[in-house]
C-alpha positions in Angstrom: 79.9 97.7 82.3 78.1 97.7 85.6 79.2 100.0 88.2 79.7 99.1 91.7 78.0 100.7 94.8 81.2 102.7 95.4 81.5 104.1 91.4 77.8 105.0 92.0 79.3 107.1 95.6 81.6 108.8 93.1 78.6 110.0 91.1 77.5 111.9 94.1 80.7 113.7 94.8 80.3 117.4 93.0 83.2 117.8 90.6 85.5 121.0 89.9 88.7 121.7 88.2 91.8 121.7 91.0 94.5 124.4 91.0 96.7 123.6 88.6 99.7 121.9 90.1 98.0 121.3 93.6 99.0 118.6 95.1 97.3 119.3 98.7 94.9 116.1 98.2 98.0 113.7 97.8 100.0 115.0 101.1 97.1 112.4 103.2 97.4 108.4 104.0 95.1 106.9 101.7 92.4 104.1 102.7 91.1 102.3 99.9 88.6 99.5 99.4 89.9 96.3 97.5 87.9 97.7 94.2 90.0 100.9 94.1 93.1 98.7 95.2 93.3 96.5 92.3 92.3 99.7 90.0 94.8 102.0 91.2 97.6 99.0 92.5 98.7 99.5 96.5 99.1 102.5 98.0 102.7 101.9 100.0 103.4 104.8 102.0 106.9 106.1 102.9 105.4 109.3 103.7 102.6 110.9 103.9 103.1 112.2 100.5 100.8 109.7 98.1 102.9 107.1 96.2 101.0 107.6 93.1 102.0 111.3 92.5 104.2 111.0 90.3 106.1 114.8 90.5 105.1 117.4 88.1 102.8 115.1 86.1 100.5 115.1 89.3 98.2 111.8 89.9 99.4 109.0 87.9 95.8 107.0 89.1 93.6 110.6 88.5 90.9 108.6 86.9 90.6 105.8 89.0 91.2 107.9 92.3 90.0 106.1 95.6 86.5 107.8 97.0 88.5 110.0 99.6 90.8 111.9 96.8 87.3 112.6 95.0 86.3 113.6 98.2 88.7 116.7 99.1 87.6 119.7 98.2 84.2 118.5 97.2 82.6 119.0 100.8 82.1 121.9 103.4 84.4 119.9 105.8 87.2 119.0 103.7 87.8 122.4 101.8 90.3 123.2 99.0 93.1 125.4 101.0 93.2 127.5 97.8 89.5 128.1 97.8 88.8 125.6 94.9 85.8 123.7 94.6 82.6 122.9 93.1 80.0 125.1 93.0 77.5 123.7 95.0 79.8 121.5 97.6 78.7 119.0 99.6 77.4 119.9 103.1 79.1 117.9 106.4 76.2 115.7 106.8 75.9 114.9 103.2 79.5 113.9 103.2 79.5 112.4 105.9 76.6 110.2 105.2 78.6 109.5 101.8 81.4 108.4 103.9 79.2 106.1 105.7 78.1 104.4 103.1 81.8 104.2 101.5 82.9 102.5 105.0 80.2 100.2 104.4 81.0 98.6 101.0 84.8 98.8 101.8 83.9 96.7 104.9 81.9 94.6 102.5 84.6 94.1 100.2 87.1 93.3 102.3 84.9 90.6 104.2 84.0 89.0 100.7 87.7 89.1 100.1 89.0 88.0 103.3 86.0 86.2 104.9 84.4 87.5 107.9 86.0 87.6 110.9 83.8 85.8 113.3 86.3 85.8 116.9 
């Protein structure tokens, strides 16, 4: 199967192993582009707390996790609280220019989806 511009971001995120039973990355409002959407379902918030963590078991969507969960704890600016993390992580401007690009196809996606907004 072909991956998408935003599967081929994820490549470029540095992986690790999280603490186990850390749930820091979930206590955030999630963005998500429609790709991620109809992999993972909505994100409805009640909370902050992420409506896909499903208690002890963690992240029910872990696998198909939108760009920003791969993102924390990966980068210099968006560090594990524990200290966990790859490595090798990502400098600011590296993420940051990852987040760019992100933006980008999610504003892509959501223009295919909903048709540009031209007023």
């Amino acid at each position: 199967m072909k991956k998408t511009p935003i599967q081929k971001l994820y490549e470029k995120i540095p992986s690790f192993s999280c603490k186990e039973g850390c749930t820091r990355c979930c206590d955030n409002w999630v963005q998500c582009a429609p790709e991620e959407e109809a992999r993972c379902g909505k994100f409805e918030f009640t909370d902050r707390l992420c409506p896909k963590l499903k208690g002890d078991e963690g992240c029910s969507v872990y696998e198909d996790r939108p760009f920003i969960c791969r993102l924390f704890g990966s980068a210099e600016n968006l560090p594990c609280p524990y200290g966990y993390g790859p490595e090798k992580p990502l400098t600011k401007e590296e993420a940051s220019a990852l987040l760019r690009e992100y933006l980008k196809q999610k504003r892509k996606q959501e223009e295919a989806l909903h048709g540009k907004n031209d007023g």
